[in-house]
C-alpha positions in Angstrom: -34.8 21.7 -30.9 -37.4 24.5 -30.3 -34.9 27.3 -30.6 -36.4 30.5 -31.9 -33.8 33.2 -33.7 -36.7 35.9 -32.7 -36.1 35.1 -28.9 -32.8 33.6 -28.1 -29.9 36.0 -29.4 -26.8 33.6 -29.6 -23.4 34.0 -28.0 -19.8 33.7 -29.1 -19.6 29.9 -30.0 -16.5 29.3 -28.0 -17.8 29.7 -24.8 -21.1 27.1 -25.7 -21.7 24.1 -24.7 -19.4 21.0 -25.8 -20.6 17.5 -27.6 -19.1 14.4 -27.7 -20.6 12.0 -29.5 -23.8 13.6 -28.8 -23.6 13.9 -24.9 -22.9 17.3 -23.8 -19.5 17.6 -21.5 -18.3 20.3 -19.3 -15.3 22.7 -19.8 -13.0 21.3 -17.6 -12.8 17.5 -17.2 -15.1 16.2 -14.2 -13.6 12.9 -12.4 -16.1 10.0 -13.1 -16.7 7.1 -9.9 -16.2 3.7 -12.1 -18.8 1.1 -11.6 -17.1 -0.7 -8.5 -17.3 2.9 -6.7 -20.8 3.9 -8.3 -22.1 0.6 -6.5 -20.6 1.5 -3.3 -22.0 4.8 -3.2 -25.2 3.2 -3.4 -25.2 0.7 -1.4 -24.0 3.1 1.4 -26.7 5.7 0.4 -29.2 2.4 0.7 -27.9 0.6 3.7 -25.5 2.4 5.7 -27.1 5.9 6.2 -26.0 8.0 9.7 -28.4 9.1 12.0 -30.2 12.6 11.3 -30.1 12.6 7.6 -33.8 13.1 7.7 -35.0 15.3 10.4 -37.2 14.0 13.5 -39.5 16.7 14.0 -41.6 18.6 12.2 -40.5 21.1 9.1 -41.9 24.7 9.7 -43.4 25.4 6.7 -45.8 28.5 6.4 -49.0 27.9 4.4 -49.3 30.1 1.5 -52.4 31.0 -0.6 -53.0 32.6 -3.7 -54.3 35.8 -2.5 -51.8 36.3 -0.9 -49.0 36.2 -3.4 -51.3 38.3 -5.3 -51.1 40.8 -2.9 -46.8 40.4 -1.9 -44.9 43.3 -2.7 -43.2 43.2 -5.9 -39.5 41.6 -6.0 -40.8 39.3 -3.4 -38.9 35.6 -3.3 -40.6 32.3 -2.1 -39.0 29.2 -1.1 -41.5 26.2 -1.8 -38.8 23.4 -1.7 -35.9 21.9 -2.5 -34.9 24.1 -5.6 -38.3 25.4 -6.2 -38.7 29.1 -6.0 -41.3 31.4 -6.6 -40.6 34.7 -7.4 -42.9 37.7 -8.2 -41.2 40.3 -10.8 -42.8 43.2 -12.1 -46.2 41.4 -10.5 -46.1 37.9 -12.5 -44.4 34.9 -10.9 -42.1 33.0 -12.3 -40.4 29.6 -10.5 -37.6 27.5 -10.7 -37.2 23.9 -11.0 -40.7 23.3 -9.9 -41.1 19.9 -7.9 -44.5 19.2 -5.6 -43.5 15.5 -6.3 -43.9 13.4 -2.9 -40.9 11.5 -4.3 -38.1 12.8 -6.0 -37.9 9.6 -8.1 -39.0 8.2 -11.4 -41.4 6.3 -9.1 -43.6 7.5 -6.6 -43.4 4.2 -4.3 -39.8 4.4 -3.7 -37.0 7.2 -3.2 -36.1 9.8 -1.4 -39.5 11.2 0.1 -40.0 14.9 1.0 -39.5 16.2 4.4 -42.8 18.1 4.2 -45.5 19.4 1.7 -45.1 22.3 -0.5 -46.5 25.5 1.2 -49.3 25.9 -2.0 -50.7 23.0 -4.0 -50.4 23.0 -7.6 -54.1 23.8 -8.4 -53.8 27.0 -6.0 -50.5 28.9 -7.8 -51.4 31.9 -9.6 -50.8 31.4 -13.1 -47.2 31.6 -14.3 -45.1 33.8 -16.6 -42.2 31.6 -16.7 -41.1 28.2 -15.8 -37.1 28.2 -15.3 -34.9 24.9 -15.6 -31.3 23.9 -14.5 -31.3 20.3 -16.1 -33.1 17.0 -16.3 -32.8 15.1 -13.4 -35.6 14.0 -11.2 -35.3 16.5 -8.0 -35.1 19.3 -10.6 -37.3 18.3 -13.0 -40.7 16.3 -12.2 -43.1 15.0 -15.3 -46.4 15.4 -13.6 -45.6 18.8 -11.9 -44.5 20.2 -15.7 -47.8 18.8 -17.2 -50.2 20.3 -14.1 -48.0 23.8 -14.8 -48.2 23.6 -18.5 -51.6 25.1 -18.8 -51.3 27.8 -16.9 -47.6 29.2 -17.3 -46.9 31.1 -20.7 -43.5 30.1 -21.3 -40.6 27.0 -20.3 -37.2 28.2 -20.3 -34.9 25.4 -20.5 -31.2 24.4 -21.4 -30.8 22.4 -25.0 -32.3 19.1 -25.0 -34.3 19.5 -22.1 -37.1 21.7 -23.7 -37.2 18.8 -26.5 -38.2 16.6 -23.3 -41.1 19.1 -22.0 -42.5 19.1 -25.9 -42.3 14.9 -25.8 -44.5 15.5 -22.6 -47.2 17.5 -24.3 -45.9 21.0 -23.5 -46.9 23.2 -26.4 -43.3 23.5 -28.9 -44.2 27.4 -29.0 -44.2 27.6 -24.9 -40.5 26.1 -25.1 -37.7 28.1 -25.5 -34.5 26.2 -25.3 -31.1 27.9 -25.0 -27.1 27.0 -24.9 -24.8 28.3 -22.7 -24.6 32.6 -22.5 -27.4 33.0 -24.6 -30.1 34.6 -23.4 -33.9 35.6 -24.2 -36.3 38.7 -22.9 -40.1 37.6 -21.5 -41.7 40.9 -20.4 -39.1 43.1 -19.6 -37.1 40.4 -18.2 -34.0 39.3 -19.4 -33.0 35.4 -18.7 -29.6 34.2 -19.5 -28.3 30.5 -19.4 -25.4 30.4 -18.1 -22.6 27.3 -17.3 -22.9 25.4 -14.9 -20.4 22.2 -14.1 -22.6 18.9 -13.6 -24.5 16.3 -15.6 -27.9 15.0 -16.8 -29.9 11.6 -17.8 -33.4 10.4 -16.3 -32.5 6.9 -17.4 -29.7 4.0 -17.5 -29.0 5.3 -21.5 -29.3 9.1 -21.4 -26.6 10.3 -19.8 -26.1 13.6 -20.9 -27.9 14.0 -24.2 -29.4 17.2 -22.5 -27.6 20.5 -21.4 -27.4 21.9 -17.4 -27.4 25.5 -16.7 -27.5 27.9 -14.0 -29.8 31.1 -14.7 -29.0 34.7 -14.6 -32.4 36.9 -14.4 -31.9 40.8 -15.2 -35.2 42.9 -14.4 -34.2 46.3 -14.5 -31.3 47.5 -11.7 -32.4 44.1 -10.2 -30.4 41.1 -10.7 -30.9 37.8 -9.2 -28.9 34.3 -10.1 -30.1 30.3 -9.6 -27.0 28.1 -9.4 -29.2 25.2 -10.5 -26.4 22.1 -9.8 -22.9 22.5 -9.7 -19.5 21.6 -8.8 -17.3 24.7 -7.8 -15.4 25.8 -10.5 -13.7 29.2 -12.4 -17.5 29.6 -14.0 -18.8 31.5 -11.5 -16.0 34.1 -11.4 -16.7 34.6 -15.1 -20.3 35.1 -14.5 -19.9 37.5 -11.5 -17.4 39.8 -14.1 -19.9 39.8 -17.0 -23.8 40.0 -15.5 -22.9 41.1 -11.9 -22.7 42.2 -9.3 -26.2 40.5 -7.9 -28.5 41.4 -5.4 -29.3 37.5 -4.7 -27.9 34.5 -5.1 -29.7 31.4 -5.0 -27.3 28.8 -4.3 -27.0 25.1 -3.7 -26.1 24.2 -0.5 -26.6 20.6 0.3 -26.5 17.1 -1.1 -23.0 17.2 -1.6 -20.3 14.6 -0.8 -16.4 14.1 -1.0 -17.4 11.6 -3.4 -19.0 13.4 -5.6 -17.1 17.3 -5.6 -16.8 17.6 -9.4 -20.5 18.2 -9.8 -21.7 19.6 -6.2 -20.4 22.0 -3.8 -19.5 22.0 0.3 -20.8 24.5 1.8 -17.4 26.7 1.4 -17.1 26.2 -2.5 -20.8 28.0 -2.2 -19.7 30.7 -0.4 -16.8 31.2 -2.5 -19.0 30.8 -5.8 -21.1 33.6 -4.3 -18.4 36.0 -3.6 -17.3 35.1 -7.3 -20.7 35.9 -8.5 -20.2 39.5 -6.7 -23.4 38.4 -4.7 -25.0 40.8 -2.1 -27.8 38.1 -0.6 -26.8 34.7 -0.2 -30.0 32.1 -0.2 -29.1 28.6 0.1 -31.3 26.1 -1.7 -31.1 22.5 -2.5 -31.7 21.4 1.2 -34.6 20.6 3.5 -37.0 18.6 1.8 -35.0 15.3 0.0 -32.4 13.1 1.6 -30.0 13.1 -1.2 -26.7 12.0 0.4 -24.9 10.8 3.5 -24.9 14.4 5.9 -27.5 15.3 8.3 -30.5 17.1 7.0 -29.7 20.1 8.8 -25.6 20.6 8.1 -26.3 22.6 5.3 -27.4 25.3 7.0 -25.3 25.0 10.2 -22.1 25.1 8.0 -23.4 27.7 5.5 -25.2 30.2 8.3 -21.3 29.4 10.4 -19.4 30.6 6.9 -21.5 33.6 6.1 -20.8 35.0 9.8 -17.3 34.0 9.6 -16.9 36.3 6.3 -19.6 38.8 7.3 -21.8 37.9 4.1 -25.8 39.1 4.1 -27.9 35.5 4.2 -31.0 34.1 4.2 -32.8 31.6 6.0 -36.4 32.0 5.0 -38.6 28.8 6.2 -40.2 27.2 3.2 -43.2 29.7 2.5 -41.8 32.6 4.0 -41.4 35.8 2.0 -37.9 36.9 1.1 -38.4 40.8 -0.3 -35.1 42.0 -2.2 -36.4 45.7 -1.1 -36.8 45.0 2.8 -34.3 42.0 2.9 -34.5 40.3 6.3 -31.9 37.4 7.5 -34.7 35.2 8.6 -33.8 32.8 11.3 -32.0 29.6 11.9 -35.4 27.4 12.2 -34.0 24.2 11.5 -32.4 24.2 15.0 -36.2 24.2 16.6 -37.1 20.7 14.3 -33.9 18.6 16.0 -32.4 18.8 19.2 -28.8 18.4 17.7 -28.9 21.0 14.9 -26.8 23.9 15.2 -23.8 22.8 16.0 -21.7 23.8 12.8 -20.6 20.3 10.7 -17.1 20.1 10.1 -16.6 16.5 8.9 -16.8 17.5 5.4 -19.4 14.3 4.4 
């Protein structure tokens, strides 16, 4: 693996990553569907969908050009999609699990299809400091985006195993810096720390978890700022809040989960919970509005998260995709979604 000892500073091996046979595994035991139950979730994901899981109007989605994230404020945030996030830190961007995919697929004439198109094309991002990864699969990491980025961003940052995947693509070995769980590495002033997360990973029918998933902790100065990546709600996220918090924002996932599936995603509470674990100040939900990934409305995410954060009295926000998100002039945002379908807004409590 293309680990570097001058840029990855190890941590204590007992709280690493685990192997198995050479799959990675997470710290406490996830329940696995069996094949009969794996089927069904498919087949009701293919043929039995509810109404609204993709939306009937519009996404608002404002256009963003190079100039002007040139000339955003420092500390500004970006949401392009999905989990893709832009951020600008001491004036160089850096962005997280970069799709612009029309599919999130290892196709592109099948699968779920995007809800609208990234605020920026490819060609017109500024170039990148940093490229930061949560795991392998297909809505998180997207083969052609990663070779259109690799000439223009400095460095991949990338949990084990997934980093040797960028390098098979043709990313430069000396751009990839691949870390385990609590290490951590500097770029520019910046310090970036993988950190657990409780999920999985495999692109194919016989990779199933030969690479590592991660959630990211980001340090730039007094600043601190934390990507959840994937995960299931678990006792990680209190560790993280005691040892690199508290944060000024959380970027959390907050959609495409399921009751079938709560070892490795989280409802809308468990996020909210994770976030007051982390000892967040700013909540922003991500991993919503732009893939149909499960069996909720498109838009339940952010009633039930928007409902929760009221509820508890919790700072979040709501930025539509392209809309600037400064940490030093933090502004709620508004609940968009509920101007794309005539239903939205009326807090989910079915617990899909």
């Amino acid at each position: 693996m293309a680990i570097s000892s001058s840029h990855v500073n190890s941590a204590p091996r007992a709280e690493t990553s685990l192997q198995e046979q050479g799959a990675f595994r997470n710290h406490a035991p996830v329940r696995r569907a069996g094949l009969g139950k794996t089927l069904g979730i498919f087949w009701r994901m293919l043929f039995h969908k509810p109404r609204n899981t993709r939306p009937v109007g519009a996404i608002p989605v404002q256009p963003l050009t190079r100039e002007q994230l040139v000339a955003a404020p420092d500390r500004s945030v970006f949401r392009l999609g999905h989990s893709t996030v832009l951020l600008k830190l001491r004036d160089k961007f850096w962005i997280t699990d970069p799709v612009f995919a029309e599919r999130a697929s290892p196709v592109q004439w099948a699968g779920p299809k995007r809800f609208h198109q990234p605020p920026i094309g490819l060609d017109e991002l500024p170039p990148i400091e940093a490229v930061i990864l949560s795991h392998d699969h297909y809505d998180h990491l997207d083969h052609q985006t990663v070779l259109k980025l690799a000439a223009k961003t400095r460095h991949f940052l990338a949990p084990l195993g997934v980093g040797d995947t960028l390098i098979k693509w043709g990313v430069p070995a000396d751009k990839v810096r691949q870390l385990d769980w609590w290490e951590g590495t500097e770029v520019d002033g910046i310090r970036f720390v993988a950190t657990p997360s409780q999920h999985f990973s495999g692109r194919g029918l016989f990779d199933g978890n030969a690479t590592l998933w991660a959630s990211w902790v980001m340090i730039d100065g007094d600043t601190r700022i934390f990507f959840s990546g994937d995960s299931g709600y678990f006792d990680g996220f209190k560790r993280i809040g005691e040892r690199y918090g508290p944060f000024d924002l959380t970027l959390m996932e907050t959609g495409a989960y399921n009751v079938e599936w709560p070892g490795v995603h989280m409802q809308p509470e468990q996020t909210l919970q994770a976030h007051i674990d982390l000892r967040g100040r700013w909540l922003l939900p991500i991993h919503n509005g732009t893939f149909d990934l499960s069996m909720h409305t498109w838009y339940e995410p952010f009633d039930r998260i928007l409902s929760l954060a009221w509820e508890r009295s919790i700072a979040i926000a709501t930025p539509r995709m392209g809309e600037a998100f400064n940490l030093e002039q933090p502004q709620r945002g508004y609940a968009w979604w509920m101007e794309v379908d005539p239903v939205a807004g009326q807090a989910a409590t079915s617990g899909l």
